[in-house]
N, CA and C atoms of all chains as a GROMACS GRO file, in nm:
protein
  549
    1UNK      N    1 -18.339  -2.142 -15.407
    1UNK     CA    2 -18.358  -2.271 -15.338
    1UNK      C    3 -18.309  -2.265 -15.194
    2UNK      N    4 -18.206  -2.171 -15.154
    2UNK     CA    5 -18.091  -2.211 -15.053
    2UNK      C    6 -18.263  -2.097 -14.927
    3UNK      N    7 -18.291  -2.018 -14.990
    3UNK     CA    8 -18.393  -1.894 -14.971
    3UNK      C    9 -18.467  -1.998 -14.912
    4UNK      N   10 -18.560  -2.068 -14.996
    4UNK     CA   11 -18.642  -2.187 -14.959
    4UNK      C   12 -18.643  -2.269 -14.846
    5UNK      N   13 -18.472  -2.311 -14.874
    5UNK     CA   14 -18.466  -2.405 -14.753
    5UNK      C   15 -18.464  -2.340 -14.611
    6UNK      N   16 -18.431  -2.231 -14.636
    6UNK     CA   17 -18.411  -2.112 -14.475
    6UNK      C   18 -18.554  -2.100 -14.432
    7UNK      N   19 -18.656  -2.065 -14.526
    7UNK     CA   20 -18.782  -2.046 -14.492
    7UNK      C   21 -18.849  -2.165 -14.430
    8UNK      N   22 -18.786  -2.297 -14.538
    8UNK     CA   23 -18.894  -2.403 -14.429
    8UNK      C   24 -18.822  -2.410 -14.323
    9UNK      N   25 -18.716  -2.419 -14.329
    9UNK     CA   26 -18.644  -2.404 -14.126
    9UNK      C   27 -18.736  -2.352 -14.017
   10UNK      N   28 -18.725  -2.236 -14.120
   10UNK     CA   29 -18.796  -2.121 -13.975
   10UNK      C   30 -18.953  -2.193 -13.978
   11UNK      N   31 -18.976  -2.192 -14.091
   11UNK     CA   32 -19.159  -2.281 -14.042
   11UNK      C   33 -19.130  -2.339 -13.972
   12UNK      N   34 -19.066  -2.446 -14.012
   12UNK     CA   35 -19.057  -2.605 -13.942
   12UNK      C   36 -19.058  -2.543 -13.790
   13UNK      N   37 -18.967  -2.437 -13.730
   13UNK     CA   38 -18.918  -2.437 -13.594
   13UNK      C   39 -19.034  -2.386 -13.562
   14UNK      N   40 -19.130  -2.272 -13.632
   14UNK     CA   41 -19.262  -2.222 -13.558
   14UNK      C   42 -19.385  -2.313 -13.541
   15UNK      N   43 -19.395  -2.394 -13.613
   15UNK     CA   44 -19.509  -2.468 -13.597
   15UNK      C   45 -19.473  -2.619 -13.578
   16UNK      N   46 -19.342  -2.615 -13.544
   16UNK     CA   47 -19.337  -2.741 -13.421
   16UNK      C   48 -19.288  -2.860 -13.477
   17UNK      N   49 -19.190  -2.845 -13.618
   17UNK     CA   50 -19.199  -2.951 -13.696
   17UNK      C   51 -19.027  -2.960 -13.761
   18UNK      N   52 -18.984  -2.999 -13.609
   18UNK     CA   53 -18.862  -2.919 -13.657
   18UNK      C   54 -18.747  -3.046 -13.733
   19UNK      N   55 -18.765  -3.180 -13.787
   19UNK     CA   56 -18.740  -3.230 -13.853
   19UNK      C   57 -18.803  -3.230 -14.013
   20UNK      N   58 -18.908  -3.180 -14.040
   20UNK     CA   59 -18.972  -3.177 -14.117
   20UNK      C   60 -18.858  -3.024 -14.219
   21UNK      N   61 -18.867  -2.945 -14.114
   21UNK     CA   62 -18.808  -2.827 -14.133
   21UNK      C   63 -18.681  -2.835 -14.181
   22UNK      N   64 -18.608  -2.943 -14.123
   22UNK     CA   65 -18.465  -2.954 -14.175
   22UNK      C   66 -18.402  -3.014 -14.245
   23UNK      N   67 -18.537  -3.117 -14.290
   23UNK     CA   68 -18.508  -3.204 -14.389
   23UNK      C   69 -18.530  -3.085 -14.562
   24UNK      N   70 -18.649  -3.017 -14.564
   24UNK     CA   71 -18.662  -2.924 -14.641
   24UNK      C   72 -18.527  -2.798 -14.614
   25UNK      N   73 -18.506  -2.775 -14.545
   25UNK     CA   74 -18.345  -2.677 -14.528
   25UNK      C   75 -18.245  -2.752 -14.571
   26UNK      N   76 -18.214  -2.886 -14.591
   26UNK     CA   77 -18.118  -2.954 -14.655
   26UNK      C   78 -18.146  -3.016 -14.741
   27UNK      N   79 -18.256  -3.010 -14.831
   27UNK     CA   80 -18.336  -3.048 -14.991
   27UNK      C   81 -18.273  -2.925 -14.993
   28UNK      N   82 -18.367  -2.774 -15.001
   28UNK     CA   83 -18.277  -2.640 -15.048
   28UNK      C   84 -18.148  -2.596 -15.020
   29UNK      N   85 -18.079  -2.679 -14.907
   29UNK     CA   86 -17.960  -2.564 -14.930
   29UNK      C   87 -17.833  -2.684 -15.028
   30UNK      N   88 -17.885  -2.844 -15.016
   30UNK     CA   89 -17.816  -2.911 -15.116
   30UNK      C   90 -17.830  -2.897 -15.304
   31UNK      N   91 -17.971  -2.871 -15.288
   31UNK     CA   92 -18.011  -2.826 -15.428
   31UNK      C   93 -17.958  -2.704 -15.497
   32UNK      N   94 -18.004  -2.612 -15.399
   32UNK     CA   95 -17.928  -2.448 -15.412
   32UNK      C   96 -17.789  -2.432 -15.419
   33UNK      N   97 -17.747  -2.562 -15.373
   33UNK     CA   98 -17.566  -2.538 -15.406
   33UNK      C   99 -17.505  -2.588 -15.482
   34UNK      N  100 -17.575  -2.721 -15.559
   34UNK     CA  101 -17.549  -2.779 -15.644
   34UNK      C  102 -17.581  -2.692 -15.781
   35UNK      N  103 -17.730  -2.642 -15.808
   35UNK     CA  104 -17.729  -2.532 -15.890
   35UNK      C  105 -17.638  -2.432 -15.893
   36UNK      N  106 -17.605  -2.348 -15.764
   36UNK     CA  107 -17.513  -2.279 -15.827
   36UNK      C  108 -17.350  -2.329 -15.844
   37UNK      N  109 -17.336  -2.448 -15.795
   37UNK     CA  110 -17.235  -2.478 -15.833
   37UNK      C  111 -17.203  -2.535 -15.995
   38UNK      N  112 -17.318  -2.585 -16.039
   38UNK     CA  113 -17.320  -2.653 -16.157
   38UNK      C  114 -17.328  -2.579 -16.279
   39UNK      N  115 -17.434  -2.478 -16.236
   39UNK     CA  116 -17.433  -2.363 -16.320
   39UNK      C  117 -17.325  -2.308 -16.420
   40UNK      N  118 -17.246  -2.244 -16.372
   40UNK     CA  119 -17.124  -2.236 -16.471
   40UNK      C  120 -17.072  -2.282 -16.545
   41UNK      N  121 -17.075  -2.405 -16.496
   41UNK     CA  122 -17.036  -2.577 -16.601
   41UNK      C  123 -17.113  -2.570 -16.694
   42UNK      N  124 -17.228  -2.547 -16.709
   42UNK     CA  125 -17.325  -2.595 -16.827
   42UNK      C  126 -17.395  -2.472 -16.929
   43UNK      N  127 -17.371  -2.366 -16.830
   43UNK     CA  128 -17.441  -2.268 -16.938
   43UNK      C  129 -17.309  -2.202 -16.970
   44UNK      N  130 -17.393  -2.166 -17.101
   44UNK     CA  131 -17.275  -2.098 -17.262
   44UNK      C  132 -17.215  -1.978 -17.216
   45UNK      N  133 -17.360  -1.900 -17.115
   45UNK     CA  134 -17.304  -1.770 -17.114
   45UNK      C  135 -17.203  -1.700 -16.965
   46UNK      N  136 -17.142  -1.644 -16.974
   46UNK     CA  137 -17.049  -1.635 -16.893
   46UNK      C  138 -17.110  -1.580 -16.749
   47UNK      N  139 -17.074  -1.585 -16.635
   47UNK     CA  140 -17.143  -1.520 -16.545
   47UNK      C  141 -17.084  -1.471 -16.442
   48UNK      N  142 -16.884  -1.541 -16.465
   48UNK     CA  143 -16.824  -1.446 -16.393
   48UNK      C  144 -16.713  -1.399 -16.449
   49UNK      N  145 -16.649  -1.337 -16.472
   49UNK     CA  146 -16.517  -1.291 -16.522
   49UNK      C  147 -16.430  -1.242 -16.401
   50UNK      N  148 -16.308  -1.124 -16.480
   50UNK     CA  149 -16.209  -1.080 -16.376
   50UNK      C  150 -16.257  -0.919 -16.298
   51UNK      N  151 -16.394  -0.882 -16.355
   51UNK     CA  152 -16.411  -0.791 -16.243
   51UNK      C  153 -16.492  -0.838 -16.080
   52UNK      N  154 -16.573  -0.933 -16.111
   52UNK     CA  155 -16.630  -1.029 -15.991
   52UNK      C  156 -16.532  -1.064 -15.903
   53UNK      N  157 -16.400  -1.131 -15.960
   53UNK     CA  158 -16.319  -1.185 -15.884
   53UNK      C  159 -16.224  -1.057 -15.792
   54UNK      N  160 -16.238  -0.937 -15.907
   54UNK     CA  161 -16.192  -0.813 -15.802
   54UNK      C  162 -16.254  -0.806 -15.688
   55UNK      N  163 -16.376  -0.792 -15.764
   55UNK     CA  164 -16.497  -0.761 -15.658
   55UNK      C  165 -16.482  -0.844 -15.490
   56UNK      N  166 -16.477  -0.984 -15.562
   56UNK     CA  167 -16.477  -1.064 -15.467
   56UNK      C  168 -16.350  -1.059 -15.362
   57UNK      N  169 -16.207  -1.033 -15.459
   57UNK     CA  170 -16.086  -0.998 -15.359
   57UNK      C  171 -16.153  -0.849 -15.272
   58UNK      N  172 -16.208  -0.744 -15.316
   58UNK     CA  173 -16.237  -0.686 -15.247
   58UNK      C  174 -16.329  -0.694 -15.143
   59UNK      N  175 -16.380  -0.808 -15.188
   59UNK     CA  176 -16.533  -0.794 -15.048
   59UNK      C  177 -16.431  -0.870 -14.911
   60UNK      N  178 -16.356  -0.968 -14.958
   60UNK     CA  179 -16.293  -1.094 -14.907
   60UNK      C  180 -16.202  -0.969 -14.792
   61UNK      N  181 -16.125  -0.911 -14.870
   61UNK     CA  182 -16.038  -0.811 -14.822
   61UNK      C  183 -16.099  -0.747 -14.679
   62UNK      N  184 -16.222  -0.660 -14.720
   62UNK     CA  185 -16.264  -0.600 -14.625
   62UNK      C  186 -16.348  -0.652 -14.515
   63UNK      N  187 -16.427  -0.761 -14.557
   63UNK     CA  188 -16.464  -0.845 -14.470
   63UNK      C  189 -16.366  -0.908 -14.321
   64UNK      N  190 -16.234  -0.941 -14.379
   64UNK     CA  191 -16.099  -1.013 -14.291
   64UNK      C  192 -16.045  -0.876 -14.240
   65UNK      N  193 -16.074  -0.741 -14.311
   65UNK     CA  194 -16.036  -0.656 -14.213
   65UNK      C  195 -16.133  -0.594 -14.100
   66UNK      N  196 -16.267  -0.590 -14.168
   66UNK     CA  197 -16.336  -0.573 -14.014
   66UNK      C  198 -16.308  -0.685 -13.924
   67UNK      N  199 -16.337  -0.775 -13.939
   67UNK     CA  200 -16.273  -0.933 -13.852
   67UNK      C  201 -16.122  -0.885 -13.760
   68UNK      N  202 -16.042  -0.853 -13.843
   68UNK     CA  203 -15.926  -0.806 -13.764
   68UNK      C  204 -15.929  -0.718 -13.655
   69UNK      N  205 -16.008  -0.567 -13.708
   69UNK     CA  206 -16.031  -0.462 -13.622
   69UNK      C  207 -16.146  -0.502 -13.533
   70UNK      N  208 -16.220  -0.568 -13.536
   70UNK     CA  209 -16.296  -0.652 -13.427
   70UNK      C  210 -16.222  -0.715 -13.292
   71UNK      N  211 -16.131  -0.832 -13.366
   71UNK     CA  212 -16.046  -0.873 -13.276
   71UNK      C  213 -15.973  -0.849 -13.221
   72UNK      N  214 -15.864  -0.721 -13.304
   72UNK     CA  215 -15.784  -0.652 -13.198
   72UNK      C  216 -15.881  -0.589 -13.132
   73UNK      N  217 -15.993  -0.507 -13.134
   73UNK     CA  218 -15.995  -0.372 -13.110
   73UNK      C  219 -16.111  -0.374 -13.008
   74UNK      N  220 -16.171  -0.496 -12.974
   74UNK     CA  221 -16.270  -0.537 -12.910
   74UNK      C  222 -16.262  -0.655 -12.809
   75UNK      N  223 -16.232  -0.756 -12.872
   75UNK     CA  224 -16.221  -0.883 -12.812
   75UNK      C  225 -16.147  -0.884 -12.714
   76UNK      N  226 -15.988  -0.852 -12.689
   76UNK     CA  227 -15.903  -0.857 -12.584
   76UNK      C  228 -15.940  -0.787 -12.464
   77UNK      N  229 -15.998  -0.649 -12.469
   77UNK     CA  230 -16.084  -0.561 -12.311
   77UNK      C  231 -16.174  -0.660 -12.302
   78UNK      N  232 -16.266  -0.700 -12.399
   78UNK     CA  233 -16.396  -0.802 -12.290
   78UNK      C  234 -16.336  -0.882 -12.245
   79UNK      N  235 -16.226  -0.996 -12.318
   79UNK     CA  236 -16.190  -1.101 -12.195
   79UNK      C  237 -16.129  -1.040 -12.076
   80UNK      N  238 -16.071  -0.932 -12.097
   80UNK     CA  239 -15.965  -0.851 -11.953
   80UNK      C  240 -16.112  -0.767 -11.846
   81UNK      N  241 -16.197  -0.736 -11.941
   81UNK     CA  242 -16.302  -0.723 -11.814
   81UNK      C  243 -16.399  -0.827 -11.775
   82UNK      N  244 -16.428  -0.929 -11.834
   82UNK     CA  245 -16.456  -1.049 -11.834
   82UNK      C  246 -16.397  -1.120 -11.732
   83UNK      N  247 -16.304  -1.133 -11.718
   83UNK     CA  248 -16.253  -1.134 -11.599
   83UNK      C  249 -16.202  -1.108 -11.460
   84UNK      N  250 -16.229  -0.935 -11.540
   84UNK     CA  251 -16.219  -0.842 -11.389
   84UNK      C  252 -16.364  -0.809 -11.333
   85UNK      N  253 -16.421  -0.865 -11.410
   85UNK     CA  254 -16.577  -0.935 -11.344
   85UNK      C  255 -16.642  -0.807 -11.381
   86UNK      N  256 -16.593  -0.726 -11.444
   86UNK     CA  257 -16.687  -0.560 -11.522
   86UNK      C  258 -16.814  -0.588 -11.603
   87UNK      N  259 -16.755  -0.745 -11.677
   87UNK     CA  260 -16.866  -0.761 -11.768
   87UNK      C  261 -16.891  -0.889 -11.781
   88UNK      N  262 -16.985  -0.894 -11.863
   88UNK     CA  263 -16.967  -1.107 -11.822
   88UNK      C  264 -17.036  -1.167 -11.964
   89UNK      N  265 -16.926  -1.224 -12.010
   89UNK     CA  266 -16.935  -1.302 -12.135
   89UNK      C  267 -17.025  -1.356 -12.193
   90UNK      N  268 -17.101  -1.351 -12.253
   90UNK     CA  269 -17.231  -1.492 -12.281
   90UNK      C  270 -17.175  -1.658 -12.310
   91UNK      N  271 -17.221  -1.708 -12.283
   91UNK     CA  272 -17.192  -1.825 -12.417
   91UNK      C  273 -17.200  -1.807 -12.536
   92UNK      N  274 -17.307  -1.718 -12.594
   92UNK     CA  275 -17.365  -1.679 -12.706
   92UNK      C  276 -17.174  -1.602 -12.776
   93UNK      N  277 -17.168  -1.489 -12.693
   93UNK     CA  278 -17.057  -1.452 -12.753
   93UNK      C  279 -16.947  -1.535 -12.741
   94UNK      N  280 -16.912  -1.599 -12.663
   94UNK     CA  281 -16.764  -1.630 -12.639
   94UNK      C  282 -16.781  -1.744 -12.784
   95UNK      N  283 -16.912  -1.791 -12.848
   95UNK     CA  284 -16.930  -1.908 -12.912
   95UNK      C  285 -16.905  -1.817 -13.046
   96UNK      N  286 -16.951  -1.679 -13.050
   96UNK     CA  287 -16.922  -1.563 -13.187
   96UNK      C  288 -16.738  -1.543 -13.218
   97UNK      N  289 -16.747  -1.532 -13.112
   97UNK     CA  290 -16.588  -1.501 -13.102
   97UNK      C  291 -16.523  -1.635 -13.142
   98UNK      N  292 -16.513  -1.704 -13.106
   98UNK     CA  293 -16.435  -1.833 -13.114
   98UNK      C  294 -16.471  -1.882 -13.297
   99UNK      N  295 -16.610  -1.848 -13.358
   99UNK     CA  296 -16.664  -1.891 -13.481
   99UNK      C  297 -16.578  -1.768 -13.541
  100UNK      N  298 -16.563  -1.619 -13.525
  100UNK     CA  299 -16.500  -1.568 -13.606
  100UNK      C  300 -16.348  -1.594 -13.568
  101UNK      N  301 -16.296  -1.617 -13.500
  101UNK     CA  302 -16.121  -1.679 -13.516
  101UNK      C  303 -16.130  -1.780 -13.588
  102UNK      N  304 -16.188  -1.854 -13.625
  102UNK     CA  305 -16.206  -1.982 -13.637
  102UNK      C  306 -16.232  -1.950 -13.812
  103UNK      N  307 -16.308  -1.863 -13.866
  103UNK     CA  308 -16.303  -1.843 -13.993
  103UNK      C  309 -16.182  -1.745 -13.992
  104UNK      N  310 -16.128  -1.686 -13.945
  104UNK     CA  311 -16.029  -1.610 -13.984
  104UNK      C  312 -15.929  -1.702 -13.974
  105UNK      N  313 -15.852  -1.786 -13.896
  105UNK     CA  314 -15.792  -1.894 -13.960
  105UNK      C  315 -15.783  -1.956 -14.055
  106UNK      N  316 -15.928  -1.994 -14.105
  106UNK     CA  317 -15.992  -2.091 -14.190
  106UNK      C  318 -15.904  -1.947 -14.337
  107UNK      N  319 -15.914  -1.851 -14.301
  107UNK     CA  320 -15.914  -1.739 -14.423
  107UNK      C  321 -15.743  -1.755 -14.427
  108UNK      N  322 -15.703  -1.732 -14.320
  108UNK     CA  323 -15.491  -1.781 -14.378
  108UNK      C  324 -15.474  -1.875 -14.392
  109UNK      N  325 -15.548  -1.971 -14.336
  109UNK     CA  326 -15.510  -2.129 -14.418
  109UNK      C  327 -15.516  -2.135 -14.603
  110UNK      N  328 -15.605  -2.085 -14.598
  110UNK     CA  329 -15.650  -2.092 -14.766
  110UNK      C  330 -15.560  -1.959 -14.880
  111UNK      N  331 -15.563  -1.840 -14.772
  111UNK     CA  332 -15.465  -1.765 -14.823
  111UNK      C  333 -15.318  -1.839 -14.876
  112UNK      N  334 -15.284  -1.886 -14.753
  112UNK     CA  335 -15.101  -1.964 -14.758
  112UNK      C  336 -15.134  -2.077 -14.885
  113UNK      N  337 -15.246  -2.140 -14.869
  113UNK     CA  338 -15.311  -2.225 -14.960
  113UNK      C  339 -15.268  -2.201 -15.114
  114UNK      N  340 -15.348  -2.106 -15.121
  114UNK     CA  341 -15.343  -2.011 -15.271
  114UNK      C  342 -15.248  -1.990 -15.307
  115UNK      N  343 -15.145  -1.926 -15.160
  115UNK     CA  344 -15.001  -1.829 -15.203
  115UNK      C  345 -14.929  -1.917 -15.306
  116UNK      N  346 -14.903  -2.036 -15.217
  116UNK     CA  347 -14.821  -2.172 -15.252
  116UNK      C  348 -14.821  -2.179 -15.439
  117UNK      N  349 -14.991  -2.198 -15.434
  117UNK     CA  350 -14.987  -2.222 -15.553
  117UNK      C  351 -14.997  -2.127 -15.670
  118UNK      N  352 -14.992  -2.016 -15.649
  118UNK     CA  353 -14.959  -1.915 -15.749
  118UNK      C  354 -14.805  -1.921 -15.823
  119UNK      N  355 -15.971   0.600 -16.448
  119UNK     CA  356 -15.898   0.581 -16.552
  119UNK      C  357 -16.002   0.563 -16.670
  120UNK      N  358 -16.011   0.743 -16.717
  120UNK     CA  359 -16.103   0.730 -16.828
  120UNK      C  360 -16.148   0.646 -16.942
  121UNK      N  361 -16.273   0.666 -17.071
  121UNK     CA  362 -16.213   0.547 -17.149
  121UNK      C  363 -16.312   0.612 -17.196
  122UNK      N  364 -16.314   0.586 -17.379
  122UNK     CA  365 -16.405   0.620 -17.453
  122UNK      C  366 -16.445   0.487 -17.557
  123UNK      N  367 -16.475   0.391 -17.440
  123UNK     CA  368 -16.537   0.297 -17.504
  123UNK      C  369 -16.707   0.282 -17.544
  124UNK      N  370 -16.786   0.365 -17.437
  124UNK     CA  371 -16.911   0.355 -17.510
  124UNK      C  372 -16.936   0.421 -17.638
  125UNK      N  373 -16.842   0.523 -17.646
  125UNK     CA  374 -16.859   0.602 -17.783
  125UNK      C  375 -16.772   0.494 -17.910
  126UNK      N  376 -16.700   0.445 -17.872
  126UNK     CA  377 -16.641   0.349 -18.017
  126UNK      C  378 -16.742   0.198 -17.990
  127UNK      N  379 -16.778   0.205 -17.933
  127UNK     CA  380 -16.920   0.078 -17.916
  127UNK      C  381 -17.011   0.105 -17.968
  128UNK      N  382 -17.086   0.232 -17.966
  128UNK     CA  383 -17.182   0.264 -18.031
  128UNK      C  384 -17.164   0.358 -18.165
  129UNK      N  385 -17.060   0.364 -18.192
  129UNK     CA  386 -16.972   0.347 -18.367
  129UNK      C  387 -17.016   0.182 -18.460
  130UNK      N  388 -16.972   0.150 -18.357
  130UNK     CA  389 -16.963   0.018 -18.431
  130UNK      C  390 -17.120  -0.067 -18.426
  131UNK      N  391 -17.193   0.028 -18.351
  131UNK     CA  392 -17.342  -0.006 -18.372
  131UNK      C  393 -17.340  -0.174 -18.263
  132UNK      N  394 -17.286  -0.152 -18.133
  132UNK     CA  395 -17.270  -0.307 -18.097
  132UNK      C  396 -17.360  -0.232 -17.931
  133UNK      N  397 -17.417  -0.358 -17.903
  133UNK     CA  398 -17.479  -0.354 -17.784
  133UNK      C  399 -17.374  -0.356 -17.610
  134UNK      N  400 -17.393  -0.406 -17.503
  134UNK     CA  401 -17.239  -0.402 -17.478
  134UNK      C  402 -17.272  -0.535 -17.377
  135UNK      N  403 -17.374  -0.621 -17.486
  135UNK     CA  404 -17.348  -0.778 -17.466
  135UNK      C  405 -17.317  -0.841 -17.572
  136UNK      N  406 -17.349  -0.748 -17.646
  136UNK     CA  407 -17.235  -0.785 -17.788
  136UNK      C  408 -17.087  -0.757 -17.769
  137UNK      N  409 -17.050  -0.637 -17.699
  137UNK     CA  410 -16.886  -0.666 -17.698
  137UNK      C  411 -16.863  -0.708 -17.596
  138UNK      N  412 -16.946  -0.763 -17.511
  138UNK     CA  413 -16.878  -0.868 -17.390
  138UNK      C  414 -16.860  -0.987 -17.443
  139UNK      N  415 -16.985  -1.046 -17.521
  139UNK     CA  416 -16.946  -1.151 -17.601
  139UNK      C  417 -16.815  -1.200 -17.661
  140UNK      N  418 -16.789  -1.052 -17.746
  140UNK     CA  419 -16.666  -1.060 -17.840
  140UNK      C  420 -16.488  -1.082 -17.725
  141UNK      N  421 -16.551  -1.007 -17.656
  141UNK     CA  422 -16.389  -1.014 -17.581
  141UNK      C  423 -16.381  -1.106 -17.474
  142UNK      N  424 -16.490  -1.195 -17.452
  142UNK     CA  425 -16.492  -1.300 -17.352
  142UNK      C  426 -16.510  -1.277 -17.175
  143UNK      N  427 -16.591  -1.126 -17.150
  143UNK     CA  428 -16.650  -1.097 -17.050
  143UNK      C  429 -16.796  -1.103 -17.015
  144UNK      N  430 -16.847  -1.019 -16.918
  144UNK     CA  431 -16.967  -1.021 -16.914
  144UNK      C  432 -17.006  -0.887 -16.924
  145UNK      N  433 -17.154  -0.873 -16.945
  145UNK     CA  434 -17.216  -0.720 -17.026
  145UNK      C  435 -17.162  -0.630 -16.916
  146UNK      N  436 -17.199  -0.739 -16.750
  146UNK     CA  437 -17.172  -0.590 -16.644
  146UNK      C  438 -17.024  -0.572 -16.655
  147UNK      N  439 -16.953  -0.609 -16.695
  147UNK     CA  440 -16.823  -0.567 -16.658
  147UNK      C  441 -16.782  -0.410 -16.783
  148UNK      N  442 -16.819  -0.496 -16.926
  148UNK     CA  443 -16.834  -0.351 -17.018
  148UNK      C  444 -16.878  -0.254 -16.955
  149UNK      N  445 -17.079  -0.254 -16.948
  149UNK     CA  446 -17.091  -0.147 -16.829
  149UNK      C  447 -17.018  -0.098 -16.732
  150UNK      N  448 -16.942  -0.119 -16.625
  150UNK     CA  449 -16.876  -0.090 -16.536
  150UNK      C  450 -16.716  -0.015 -16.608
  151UNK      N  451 -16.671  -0.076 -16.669
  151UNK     CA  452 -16.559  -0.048 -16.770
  151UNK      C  453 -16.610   0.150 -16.822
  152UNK      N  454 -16.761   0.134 -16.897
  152UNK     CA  455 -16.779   0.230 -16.947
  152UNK      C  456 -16.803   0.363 -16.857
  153UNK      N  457 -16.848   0.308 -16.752
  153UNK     CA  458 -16.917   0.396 -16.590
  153UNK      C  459 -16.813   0.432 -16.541
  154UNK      N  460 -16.664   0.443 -16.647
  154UNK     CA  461 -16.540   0.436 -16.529
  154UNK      C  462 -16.586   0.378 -16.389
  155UNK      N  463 -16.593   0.245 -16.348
  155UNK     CA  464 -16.643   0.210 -16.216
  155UNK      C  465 -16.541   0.114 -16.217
  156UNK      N  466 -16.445   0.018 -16.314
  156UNK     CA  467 -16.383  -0.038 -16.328
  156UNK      C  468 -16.276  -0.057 -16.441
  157UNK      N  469 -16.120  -0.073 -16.376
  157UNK     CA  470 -15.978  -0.031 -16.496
  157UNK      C  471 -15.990  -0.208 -16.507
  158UNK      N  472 -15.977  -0.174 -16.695
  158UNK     CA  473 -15.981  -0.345 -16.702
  158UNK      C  474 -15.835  -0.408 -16.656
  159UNK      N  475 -15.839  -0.527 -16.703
  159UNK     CA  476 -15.686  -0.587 -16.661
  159UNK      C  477 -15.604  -0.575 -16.781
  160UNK      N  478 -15.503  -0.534 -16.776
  160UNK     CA  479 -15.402  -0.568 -16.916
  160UNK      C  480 -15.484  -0.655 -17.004
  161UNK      N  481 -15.509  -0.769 -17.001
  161UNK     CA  482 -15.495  -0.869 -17.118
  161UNK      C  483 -15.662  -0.841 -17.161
  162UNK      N  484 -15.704  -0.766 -17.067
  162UNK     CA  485 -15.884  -0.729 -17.124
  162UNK      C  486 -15.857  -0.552 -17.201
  163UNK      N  487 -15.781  -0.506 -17.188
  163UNK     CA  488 -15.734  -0.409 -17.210
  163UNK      C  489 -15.685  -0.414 -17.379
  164UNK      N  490 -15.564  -0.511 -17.411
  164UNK     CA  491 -15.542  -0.585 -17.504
  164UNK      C  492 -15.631  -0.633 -17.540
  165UNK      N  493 -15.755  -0.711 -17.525
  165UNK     CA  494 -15.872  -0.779 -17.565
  165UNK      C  495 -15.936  -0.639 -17.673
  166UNK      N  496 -15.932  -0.548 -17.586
  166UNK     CA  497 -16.047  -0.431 -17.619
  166UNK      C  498 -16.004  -0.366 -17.739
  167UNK      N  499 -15.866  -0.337 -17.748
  167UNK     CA  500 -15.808  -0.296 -17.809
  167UNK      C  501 -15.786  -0.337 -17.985
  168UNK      N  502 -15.720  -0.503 -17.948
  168UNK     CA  503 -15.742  -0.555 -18.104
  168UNK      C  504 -15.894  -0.557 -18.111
  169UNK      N  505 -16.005  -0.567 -18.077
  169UNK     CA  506 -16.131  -0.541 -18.105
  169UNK      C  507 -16.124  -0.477 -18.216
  170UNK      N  508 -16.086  -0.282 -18.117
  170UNK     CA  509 -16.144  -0.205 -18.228
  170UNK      C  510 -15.990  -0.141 -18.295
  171UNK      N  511 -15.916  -0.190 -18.301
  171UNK     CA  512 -15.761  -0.230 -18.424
  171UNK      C  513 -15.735  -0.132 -18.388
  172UNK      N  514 -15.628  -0.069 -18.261
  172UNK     CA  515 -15.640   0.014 -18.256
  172UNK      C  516 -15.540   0.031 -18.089
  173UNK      N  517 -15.455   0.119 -18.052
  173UNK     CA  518 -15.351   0.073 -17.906
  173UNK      C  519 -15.474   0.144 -17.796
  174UNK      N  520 -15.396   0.052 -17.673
  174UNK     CA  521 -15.500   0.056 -17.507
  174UNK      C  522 -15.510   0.244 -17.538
  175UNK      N  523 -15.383   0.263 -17.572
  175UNK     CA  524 -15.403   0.447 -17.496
  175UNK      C  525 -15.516   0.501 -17.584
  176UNK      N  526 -15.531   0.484 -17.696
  176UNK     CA  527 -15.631   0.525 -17.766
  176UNK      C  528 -15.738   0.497 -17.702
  177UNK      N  529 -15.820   0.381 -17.646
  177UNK     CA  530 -15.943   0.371 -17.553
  177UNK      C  531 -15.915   0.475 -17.401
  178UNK      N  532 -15.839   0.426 -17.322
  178UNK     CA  533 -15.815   0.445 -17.212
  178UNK      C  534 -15.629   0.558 -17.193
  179UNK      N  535 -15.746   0.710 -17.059
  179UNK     CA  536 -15.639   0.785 -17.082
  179UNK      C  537 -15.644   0.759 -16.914
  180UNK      N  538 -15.501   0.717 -16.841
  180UNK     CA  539 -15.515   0.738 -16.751
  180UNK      C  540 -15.499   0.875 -16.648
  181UNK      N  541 -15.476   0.995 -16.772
  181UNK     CA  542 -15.405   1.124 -16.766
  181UNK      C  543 -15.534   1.207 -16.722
  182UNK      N  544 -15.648   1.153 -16.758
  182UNK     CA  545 -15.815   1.188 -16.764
  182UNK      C  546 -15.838   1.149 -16.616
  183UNK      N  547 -15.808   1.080 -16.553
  183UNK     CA  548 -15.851   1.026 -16.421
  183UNK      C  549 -15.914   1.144 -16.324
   0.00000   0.00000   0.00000
């Protein structure tokens, strides 16, 4: 469904219909999340256990560490040449950059979150 | 961390959504379990174990690794 709703987006935006488009992108991506959110609730058979949730500490894990090695290892020379006028920022990026601090926060908030309550 | 669970699974003539069933996982995780691709957790370990009546070291040698 969530698939669906991405596809009429992109229609909607090519052939000019771009409310049409987003009203169908938020039918699928509300539907598509409610299914899979509901899902579990109602059916018998199991669909995640404790190797998923490994899985998932592991994806989670490595995901926040490329994020890290990004940020140290990248981000600080572009703003320092960014400013030494070597290179020149987009909006596009400075708006990437700021969205990944911004989930990586969002990721120790919920960490400390969790910690608490373990 | 080896394990000779597909061979006492297919003793017992069970599919391995039949013993996911039984121990309260899912088929991929047995699979994965059996693929050595995944060490279960203690208490799935214990799960596996009273299954087939029988201690973790007997399924799983971690000496095999």
């Amino acid at each position: 469904m969530i698939g669906v709703g991405i596809l009429g987006l992109l229609v909607g935006m090519v052939i000019d219909r771009y409310l049409a488009g987003t009203v169908v992108y938020l039918l699928g991506a509300w539907i598509g999340g409610g299914i899979a959110f509901a899902a579990p609730r109602v059916s018998d058979s199991r669909l995640q256990d404790e190797r998923d949730y490994e899985l998932h500490n592991r994806a989670s894990g490595l995901a926040m560490g490329i994020t890290m090695a990004l940020g140290i290892g990248i981000v600080p020379p572009l703003y320092v040449l960014d400013a030494g006028g070597y290179v020149e920022l987009t909006g596009a990026a400075g708006g990437g950059i700021l969205v990944a601090s911004a989930l990586f926060l969002l990721y120790g908030f919920c960490f400390g979150l969790v910690q608490r309550g373990a | 961390m080896r394990n000779d669970l597909s061979t006492r699974r297919a003793d017992e003539g069970l599919s391995q959504g039949e013993l996911a069933d039984a121990v309260d996982v899912t088929r991929q995780t047995i699979n994965a379990i059996e693929r050595d691709r995944y060490d279960p957790s203690l208490e799935l370990a214990f799960e596996l174990a009273a299954y087939f009546d029988c201690h973790i070291e007997d399924i799983f040698d971690p000496s095999l690794d």
